[in-house]
C-alpha atoms as a printed R data frame, in Angstrom:
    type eleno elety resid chain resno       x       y       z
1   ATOM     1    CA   UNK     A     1   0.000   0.000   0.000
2   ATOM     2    CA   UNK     A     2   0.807   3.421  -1.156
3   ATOM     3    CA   UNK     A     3   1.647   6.090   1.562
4   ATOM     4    CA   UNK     A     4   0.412   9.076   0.222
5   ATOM     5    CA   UNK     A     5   1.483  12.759   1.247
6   ATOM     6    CA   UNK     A     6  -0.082  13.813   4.706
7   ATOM     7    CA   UNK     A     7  -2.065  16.577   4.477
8   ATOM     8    CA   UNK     A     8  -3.086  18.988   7.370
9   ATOM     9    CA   UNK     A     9  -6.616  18.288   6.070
10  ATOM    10    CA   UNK     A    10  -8.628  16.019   4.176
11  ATOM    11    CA   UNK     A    11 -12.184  15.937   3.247
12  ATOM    12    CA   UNK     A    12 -14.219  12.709   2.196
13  ATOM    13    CA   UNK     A    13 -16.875  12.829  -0.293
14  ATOM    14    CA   UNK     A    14 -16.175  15.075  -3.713
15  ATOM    15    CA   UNK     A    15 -20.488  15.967  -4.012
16  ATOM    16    CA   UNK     A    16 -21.499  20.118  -3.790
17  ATOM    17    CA   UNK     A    17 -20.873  19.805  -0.077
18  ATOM    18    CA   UNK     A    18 -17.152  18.747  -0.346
19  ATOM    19    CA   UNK     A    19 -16.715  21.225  -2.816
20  ATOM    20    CA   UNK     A    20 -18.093  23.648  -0.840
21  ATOM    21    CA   UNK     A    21 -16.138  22.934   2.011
22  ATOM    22    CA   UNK     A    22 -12.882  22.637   0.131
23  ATOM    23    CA   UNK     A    23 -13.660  26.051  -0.937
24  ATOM    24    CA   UNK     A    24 -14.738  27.936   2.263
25  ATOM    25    CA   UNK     A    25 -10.989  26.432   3.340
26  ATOM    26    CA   UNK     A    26  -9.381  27.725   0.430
27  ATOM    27    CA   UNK     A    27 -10.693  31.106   1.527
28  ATOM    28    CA   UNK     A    28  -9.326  31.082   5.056
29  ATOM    29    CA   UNK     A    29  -5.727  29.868   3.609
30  ATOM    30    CA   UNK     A    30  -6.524  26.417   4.170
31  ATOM    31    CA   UNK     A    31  -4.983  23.568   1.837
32  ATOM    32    CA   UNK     A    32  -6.926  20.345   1.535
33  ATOM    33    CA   UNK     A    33  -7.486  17.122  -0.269
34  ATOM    34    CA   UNK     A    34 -11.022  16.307  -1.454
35  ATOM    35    CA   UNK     A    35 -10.829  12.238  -1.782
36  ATOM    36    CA   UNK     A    36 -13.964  10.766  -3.963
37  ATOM    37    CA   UNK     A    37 -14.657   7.571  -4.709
38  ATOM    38    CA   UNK     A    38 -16.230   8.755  -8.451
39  ATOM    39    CA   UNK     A    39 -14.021   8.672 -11.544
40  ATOM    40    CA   UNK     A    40 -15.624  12.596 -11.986
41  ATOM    41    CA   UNK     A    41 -16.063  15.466 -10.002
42  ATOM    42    CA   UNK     A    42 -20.053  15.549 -10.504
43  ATOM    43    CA   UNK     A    43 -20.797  11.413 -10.620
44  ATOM    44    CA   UNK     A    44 -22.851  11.197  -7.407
45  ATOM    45    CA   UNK     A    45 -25.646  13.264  -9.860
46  ATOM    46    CA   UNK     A    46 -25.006  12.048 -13.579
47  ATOM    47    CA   UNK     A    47 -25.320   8.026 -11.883
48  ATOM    48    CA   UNK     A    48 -28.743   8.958 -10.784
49  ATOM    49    CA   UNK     A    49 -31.995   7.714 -12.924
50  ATOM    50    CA   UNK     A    50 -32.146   9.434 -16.399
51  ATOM    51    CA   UNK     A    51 -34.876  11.173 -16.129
52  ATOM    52    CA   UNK     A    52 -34.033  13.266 -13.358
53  ATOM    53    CA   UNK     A    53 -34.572  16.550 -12.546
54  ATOM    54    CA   UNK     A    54 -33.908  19.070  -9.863
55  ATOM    55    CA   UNK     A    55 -36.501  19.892  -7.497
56  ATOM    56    CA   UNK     A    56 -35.109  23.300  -6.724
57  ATOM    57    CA   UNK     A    57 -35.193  26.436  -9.557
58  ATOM    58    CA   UNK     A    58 -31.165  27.419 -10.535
59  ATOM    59    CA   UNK     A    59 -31.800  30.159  -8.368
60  ATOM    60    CA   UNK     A    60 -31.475  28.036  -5.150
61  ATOM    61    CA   UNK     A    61 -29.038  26.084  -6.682
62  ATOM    62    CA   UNK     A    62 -25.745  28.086  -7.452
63  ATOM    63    CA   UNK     A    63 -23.092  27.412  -4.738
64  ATOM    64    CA   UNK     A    64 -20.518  29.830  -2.944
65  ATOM    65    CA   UNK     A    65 -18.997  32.152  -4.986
66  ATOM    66    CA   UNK     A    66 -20.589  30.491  -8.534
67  ATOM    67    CA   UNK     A    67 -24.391  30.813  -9.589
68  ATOM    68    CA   UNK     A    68 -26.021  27.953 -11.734
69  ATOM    69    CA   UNK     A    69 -25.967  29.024 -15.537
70  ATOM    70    CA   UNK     A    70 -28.955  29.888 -17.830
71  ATOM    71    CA   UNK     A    71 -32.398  30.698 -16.646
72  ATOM    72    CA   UNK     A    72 -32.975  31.693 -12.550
73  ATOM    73    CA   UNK     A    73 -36.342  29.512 -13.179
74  ATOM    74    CA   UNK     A    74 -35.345  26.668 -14.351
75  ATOM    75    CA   UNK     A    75 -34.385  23.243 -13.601
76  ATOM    76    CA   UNK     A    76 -31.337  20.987 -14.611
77  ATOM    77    CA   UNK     A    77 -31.149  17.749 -15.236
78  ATOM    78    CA   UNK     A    78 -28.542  15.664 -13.023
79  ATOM    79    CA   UNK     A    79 -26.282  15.262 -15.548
80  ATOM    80    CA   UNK     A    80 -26.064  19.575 -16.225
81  ATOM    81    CA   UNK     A    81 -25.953  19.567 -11.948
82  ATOM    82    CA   UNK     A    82 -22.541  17.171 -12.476
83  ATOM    83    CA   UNK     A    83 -21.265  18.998 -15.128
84  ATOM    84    CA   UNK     A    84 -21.720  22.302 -13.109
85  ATOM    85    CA   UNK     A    85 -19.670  20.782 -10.124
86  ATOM    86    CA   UNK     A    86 -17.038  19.915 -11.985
87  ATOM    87    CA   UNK     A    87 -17.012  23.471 -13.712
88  ATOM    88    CA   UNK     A    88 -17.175  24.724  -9.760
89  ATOM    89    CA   UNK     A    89 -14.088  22.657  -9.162
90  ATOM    90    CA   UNK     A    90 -12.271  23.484 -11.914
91  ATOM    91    CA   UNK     A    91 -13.193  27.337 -11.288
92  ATOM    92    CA   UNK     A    92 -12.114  27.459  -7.734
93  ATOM    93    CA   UNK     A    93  -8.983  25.162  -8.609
94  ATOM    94    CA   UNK     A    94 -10.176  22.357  -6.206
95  ATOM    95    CA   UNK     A    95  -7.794  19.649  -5.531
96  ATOM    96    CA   UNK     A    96 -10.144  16.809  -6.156
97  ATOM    97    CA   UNK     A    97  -8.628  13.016  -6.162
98  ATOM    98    CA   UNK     A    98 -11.138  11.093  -7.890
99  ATOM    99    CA   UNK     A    99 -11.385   7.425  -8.069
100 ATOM   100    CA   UNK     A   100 -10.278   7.323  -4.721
101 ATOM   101    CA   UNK     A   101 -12.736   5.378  -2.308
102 ATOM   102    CA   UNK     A   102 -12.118   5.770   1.488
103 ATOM   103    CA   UNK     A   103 -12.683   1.653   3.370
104 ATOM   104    CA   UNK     A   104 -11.703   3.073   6.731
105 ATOM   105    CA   UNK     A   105 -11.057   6.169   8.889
106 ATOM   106    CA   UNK     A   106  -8.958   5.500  12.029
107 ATOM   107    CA   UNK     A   107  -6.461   7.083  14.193
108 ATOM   108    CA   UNK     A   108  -2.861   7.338  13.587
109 ATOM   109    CA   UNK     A   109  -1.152   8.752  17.276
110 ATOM   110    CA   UNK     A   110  -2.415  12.154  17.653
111 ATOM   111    CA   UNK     A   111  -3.350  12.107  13.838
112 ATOM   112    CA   UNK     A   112  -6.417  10.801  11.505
113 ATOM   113    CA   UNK     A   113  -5.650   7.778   8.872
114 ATOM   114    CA   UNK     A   114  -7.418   7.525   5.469
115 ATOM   115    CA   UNK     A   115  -6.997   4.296   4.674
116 ATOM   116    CA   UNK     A   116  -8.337   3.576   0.516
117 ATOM   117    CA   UNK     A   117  -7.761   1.058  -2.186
118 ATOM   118    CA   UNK     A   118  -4.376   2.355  -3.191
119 ATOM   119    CA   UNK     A   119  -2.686   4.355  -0.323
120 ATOM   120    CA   UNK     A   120  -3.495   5.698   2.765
121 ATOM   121    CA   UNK     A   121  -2.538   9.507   3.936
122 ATOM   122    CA   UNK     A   122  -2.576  11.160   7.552
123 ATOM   123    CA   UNK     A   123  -4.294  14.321   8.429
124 ATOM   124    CA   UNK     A   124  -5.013  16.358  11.315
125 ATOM   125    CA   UNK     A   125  -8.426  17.792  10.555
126 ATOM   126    CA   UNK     A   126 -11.067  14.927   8.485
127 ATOM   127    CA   UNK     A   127 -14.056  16.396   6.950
128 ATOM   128    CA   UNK     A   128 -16.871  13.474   6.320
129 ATOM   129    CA   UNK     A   129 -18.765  15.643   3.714
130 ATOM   130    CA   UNK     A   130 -21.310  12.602   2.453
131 ATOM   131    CA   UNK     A   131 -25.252  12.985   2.544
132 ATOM   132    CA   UNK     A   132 -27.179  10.618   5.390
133 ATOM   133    CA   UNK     A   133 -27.575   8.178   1.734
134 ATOM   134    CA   UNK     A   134 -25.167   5.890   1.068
135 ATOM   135    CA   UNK     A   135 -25.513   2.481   1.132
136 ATOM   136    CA   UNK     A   136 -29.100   1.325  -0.309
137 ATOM   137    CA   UNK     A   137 -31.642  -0.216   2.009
138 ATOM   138    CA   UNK     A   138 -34.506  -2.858   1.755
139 ATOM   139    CA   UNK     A   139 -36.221  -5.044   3.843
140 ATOM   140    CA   UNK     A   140 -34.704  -7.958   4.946
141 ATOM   141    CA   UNK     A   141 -37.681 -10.195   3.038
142 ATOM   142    CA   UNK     A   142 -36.762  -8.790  -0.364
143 ATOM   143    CA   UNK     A   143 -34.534 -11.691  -0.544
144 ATOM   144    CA   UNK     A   144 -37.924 -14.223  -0.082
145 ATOM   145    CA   UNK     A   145 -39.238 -12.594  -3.135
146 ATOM   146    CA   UNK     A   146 -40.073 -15.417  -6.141
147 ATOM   147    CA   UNK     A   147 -36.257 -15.355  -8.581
148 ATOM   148    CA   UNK     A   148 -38.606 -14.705 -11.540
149 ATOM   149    CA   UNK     A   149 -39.282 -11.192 -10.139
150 ATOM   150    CA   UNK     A   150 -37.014  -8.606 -11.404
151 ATOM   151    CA   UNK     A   151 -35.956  -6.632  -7.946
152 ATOM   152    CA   UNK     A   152 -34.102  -3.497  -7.970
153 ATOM   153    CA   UNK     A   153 -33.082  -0.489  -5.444
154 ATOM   154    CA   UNK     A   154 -33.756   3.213  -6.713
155 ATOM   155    CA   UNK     A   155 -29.683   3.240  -6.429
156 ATOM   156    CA   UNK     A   156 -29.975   1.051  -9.489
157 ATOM   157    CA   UNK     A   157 -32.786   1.680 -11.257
158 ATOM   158    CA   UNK     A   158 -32.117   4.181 -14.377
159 ATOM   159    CA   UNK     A   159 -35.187   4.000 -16.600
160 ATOM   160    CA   UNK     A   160 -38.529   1.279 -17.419
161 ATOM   161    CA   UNK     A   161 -36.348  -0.469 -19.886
162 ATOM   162    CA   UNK     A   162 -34.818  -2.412 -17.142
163 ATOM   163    CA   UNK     A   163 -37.681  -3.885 -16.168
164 ATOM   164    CA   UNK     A   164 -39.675  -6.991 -17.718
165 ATOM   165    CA   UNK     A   165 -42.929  -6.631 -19.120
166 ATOM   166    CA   UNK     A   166 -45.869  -6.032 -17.274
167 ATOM   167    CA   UNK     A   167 -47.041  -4.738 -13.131
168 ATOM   168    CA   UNK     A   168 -44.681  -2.813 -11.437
169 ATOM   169    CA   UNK     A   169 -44.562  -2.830  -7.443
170 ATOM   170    CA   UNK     A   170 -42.581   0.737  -6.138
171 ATOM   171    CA   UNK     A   171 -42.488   0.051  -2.792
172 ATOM   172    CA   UNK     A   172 -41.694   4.050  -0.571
173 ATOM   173    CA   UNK     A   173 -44.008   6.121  -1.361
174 ATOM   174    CA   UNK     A   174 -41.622   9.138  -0.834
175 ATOM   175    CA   UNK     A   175 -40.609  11.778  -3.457
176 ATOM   176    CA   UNK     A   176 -38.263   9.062  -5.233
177 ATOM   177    CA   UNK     A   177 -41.033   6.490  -5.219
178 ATOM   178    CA   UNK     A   178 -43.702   9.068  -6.591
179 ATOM   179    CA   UNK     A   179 -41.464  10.323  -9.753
180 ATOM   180    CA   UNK     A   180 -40.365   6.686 -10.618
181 ATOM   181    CA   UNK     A   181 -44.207   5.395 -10.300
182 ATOM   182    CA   UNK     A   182 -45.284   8.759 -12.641
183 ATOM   183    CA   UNK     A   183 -42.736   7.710 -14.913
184 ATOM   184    CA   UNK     A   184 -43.417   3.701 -14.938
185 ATOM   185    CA   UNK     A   185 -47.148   4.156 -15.014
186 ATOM   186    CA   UNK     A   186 -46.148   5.513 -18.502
187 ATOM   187    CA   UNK     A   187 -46.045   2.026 -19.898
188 ATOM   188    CA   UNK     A   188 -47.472  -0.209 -17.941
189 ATOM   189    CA   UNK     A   189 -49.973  -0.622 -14.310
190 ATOM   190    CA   UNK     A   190 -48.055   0.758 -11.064
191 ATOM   191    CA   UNK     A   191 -48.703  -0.066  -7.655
192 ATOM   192    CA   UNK     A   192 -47.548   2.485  -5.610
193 ATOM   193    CA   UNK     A   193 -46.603   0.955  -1.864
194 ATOM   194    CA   UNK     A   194 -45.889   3.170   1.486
195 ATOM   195    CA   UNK     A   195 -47.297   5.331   3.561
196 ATOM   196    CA   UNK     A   196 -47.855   9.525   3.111
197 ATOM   197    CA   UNK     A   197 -45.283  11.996   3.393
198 ATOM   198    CA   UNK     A   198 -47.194  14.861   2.901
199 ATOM   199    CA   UNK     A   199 -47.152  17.431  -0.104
200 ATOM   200    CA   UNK     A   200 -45.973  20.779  -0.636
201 ATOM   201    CA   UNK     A   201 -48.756  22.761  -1.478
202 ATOM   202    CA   UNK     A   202 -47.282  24.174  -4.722
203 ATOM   203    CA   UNK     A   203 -45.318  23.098  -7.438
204 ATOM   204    CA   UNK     A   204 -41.726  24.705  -7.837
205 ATOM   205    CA   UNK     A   205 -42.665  25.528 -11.737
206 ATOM   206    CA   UNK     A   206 -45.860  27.269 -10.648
207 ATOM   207    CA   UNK     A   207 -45.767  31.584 -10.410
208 ATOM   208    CA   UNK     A   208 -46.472  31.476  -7.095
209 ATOM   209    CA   UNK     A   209 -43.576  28.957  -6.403
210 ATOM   210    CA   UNK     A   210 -41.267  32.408  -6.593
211 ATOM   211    CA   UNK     A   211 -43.141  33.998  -3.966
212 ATOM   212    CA   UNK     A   212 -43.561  30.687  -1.617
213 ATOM   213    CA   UNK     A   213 -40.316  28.946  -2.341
214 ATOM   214    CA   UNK     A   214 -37.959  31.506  -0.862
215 ATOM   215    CA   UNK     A   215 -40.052  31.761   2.384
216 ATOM   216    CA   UNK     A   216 -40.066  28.293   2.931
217 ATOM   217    CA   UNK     A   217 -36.771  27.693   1.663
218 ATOM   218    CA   UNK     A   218 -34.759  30.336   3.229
219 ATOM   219    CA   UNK     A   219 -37.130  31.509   6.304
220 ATOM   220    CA   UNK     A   220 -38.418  28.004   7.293
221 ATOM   221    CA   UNK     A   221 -35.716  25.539   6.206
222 ATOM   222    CA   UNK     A   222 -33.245  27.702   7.126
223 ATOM   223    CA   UNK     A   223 -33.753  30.016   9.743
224 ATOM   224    CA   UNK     A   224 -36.687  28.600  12.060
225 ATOM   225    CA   UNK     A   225 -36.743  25.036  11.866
226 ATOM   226    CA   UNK     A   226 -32.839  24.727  13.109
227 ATOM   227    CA   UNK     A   227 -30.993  23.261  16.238
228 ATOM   228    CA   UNK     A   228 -30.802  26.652  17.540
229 ATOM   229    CA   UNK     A   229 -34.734  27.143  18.277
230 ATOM   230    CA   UNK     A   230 -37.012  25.761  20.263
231 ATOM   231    CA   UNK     A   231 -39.444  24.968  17.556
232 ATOM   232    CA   UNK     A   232 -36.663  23.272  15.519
233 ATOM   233    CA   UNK     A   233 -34.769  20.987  18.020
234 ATOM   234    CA   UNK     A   234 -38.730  19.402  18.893
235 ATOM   235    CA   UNK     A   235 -38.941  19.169  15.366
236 ATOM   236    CA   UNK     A   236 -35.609  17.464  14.052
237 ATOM   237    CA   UNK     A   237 -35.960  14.039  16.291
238 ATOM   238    CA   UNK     A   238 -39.187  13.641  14.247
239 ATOM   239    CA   UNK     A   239 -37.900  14.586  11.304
240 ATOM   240    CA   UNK     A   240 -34.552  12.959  10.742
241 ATOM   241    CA   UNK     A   241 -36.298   8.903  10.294
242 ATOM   242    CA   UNK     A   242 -39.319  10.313   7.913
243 ATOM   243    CA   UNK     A   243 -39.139  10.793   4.145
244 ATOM   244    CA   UNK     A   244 -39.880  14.816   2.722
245 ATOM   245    CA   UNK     A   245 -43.363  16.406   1.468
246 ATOM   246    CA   UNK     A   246 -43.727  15.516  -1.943
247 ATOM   247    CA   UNK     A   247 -42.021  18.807  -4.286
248 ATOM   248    CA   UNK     A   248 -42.966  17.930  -7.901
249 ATOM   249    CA   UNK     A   249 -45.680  14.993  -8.150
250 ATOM   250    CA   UNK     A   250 -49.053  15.244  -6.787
251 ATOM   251    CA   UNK     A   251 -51.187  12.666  -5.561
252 ATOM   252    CA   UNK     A   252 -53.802  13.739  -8.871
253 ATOM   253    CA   UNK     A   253 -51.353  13.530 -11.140
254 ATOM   254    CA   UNK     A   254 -50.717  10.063  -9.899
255 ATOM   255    CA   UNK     A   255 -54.624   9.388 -10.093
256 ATOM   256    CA   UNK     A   256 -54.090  10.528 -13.673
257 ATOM   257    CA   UNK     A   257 -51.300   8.263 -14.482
258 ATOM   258    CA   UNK     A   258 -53.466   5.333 -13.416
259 ATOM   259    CA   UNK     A   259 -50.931   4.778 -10.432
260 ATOM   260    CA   UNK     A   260 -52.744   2.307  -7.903
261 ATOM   261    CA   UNK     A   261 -51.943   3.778  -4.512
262 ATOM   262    CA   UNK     A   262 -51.652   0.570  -1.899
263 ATOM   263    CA   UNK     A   263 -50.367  -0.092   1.727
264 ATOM   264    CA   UNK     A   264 -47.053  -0.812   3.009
265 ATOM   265    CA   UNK     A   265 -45.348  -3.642   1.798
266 ATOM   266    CA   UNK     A   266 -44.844  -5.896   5.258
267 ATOM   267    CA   UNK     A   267 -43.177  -9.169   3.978
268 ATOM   268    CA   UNK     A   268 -43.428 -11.686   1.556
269 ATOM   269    CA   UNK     A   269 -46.120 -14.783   1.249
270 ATOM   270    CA   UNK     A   270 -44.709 -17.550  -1.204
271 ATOM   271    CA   UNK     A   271 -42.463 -15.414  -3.215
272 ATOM   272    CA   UNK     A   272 -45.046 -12.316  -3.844
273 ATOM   273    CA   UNK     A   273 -45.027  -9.274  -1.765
274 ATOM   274    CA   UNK     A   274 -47.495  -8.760   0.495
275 ATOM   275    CA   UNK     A   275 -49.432  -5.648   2.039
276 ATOM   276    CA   UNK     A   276 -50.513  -4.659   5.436
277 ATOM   277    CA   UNK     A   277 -53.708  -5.318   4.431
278 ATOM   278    CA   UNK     A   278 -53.064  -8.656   3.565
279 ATOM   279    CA   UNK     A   279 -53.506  -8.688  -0.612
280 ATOM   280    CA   UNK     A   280 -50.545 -10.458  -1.800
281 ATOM   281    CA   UNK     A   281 -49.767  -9.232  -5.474
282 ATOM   282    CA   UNK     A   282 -48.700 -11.171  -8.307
283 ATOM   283    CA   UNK     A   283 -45.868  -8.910 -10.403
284 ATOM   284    CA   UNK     A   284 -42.865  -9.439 -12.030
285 ATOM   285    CA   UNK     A   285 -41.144  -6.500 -11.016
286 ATOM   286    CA   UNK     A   286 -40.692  -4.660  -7.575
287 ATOM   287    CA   UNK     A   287 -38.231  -1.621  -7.161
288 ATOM   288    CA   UNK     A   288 -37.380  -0.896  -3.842
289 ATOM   289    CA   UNK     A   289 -37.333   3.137  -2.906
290 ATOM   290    CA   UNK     A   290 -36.810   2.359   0.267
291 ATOM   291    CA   UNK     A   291 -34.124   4.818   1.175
292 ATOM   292    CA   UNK     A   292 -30.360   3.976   2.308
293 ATOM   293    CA   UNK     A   293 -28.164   3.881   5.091
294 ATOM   294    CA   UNK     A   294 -25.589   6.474   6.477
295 ATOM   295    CA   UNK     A   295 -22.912   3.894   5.331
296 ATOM   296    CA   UNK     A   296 -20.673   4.876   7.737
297 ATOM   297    CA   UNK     A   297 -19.246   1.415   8.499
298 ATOM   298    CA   UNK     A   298 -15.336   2.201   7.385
299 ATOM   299    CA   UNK     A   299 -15.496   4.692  10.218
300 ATOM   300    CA   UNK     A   300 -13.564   2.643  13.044
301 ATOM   301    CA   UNK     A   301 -14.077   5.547  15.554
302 ATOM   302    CA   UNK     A   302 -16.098   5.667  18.432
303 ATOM   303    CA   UNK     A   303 -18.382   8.741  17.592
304 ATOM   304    CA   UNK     A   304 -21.550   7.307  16.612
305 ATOM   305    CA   UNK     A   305 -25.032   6.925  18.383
306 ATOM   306    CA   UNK     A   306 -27.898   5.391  17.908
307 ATOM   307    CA   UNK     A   307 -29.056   6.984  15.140
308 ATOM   308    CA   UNK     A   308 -26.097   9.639  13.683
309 ATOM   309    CA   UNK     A   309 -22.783  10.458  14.768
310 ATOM   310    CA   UNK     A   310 -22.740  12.450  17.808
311 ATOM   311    CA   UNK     A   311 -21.771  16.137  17.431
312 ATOM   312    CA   UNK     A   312 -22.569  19.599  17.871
313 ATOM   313    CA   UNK     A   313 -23.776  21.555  14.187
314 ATOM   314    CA   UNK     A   314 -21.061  19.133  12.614
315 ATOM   315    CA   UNK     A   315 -18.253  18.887  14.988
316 ATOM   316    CA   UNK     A   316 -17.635  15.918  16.655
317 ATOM   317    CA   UNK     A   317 -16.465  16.634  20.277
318 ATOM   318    CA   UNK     A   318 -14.823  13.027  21.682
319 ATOM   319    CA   UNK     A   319 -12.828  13.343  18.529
320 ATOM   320    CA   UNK     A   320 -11.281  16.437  17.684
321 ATOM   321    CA   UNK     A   321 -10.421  17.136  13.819
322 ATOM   322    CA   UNK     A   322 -13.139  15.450  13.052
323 ATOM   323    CA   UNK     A   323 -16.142  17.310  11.514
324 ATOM   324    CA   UNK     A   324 -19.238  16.248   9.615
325 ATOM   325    CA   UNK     A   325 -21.294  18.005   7.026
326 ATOM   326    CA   UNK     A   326 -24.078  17.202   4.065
327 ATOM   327    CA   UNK     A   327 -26.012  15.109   7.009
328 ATOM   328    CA   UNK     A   328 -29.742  15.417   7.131
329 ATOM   329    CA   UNK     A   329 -30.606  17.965   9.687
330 ATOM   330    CA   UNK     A   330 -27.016  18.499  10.578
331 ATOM   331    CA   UNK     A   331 -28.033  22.079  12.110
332 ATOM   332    CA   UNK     A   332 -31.333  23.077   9.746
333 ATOM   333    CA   UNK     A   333 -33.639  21.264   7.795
334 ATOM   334    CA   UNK     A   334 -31.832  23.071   5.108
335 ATOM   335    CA   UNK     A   335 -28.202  21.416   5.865
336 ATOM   336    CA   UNK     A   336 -29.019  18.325   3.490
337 ATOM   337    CA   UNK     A   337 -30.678  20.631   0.485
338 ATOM   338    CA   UNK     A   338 -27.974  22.301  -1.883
339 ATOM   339    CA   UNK     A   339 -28.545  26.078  -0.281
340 ATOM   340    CA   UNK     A   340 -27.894  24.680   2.707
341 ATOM   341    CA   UNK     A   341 -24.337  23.906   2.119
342 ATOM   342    CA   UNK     A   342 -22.677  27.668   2.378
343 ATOM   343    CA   UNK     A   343 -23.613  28.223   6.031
344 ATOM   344    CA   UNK     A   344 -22.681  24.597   7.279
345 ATOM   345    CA   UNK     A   345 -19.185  24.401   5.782
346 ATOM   346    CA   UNK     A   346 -18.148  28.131   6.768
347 ATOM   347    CA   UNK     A   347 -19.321  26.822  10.040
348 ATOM   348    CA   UNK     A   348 -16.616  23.931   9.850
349 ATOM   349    CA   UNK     A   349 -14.016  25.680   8.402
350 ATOM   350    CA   UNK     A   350 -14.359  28.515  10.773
351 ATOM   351    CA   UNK     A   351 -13.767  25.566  13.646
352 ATOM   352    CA   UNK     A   352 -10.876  24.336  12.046
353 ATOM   353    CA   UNK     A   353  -9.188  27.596  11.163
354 ATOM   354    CA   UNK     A   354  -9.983  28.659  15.477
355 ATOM   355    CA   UNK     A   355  -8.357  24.714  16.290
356 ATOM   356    CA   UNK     A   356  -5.192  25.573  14.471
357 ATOM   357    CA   UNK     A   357  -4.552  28.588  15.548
358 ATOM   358    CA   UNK     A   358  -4.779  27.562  18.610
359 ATOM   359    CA   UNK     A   359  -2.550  24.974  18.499
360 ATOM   360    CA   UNK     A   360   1.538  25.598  19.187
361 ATOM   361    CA   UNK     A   361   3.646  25.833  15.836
362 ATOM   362    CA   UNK     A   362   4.723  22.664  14.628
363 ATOM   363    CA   UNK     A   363   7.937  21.514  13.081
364 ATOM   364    CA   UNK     A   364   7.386  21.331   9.023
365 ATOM   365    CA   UNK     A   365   6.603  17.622   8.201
């Protein structure tokens, strides 16, 4: 195994929030390595499902010091979101080591080791800038489903031509899970499987989207429903396990697709899924938008709870130098939606810039 060079800082995860936070240090004088797992700056979007779209207008999605090309109204498609990281990377001359995936974070003396497929490297200060979605999840019974059923996660699925022909079971009925079954229901009979998340009472393309969008965005995402009010830290507890308010689809439009709403999928009865109100269903495809795991595994560090890491708006107190950021509800509901970024990672870099200082000089490594 390679030894790389150390570096007084390394972040994890080469998405908008690594790039944002490798840029809020390059503002403050601080060199860092972004590692990502990707072969290019922008992959975590263009390996999403064709079809695709942001949720958010380009006017909520421009990041620090670089606004989103073309028209303030519209949306992009996740492949134009990848391209425009990588533009932001190349812009801001971001040193981004792609193809580089972390397997385990550990300590090293006083120092951090990133251990990855081809080297490791030391640091003193570790970002973890990945989203709460990693590693794909799905019940335990998927594996009891029939083999002639044609199973697959949302990580996986990219458009209908992967199924087979006929029924189609979506099983999370959250924003993924409504967009797929719109799309699906295009071609063939959709049952649509999970309980309500609730709807935004607009649409982002509607007039009055320009009005409402920037209170709730920026007032109640970002200002009142954080850790820092009362009304936000009741709210986040409840908030961090359940899926979002449908942005886009609406339950009519999913009438008028001919999507068959359904209960939750509970287990499986002699290879066919079953629901909680006991109809079993006979289709040859399911596709599981059932969410994903942290996939925080490789960390060997004991910072974790029960349900997230344990720190304070990002920083992780029993181990210092380490930080997280891009986590849902990391300080606002905001912190996992792309306008959310800016504040968390000048938060972080702020922290480390007040940690080093404070620290006695060291001899040059």
């Amino acid at each position: 195994m390679n030894q790389l060079n150390g570096y007084e800082r390394t972040i994890i995860g080469g998405g908008q929030t690594g790039l944002v936070m490798g840029y809020q240090l390059a503002r403050r004088g601080l060199p860092c390595m972004i590692l990502d797992a990707n072969e290019r700056v922008g992959d975590s979007w263009r390996k999403r499902w064709d079809s695709l779209s942001l949720f958010t207008p380009n006017r909520f999605n421009g990041l620090p010091g670089m606004a989103v090309p073309g028209d303030r109204w519209g949306f992009p498609t996740k492949d134009e979101y990848g391209d425009f990281l990588e533009d932001y990377a190349a812009r801001f001359d971001l040193p981004v080591r792609t193809g580089f995936r972390v397997e385990r974070l550990s300590r090293s003396g006083d120092r951090f080791l990133v251990t990855g497929g081809d080297g490791s490297l030391e640091a003193d200060n570790v970002v973890v800038a990945m989203a709460s979605w990693q590693e794909p999840k799905a019940p335990e019974f998927a594996d009891a489903l029939a083999s002639d059923i044609y199973q697959t996660h949302l990580a996986d699925y990219h458009n209908p031509g992967q199924l087979r022909d006929g029924s189609v079971l979506v099983v999370g009925a959250g924003n993924s899970g409504a967009e797929i079954a719109k799309e699906l229901a295009e071609t063939r009979h959709v049952f649509l499987s999970g309980a309500d998340t609730g709807v935004l009472p607009f649409r982002p393309s509607d007039l009055k989207a320009r009005i409402l969008m920037p209170l709730v965005g920026r007032v109640v995402f970002h200002r009142i429903l954080t850790t820092s009010t009362p009304i936000g830290r009741r709210a986040r507890p409840k908030m961090i396990p359940r899926g979002e308010p449908w942005v886009r689809v609406k339950p009519k439009d999913l009438a008028a697709a001919g999507v068959e709403r359904v209960p939750r999928t509970i287990e499986v009865t002699d290879g066919l899924p079953r629901l909680e109100d006991g109809r079993i269903l006979d289709v040859p495809n399911v596709v599981w938008c059932t969410g994903f795991h942290p996939g925080f595994s490789w960390i060997d560090l004991d910072v974790f709870g029960p349900v997230e890491p344990d720190h304070e708006r990002g920083v992780v107190g029993a181990e210092p130098g380490l930080y997280f950021v891009g986590l849902k509800f990391l300080y606002a509901l905001s912190s996992q939606q792309i306008h959310g970024v800016g504040r968390d990672t000048a938060h972080i870099a702020d922290h480390i810039a007040s940690r080093e200082r404070s620290k006695p000089a060291k001899l040059a490594r």
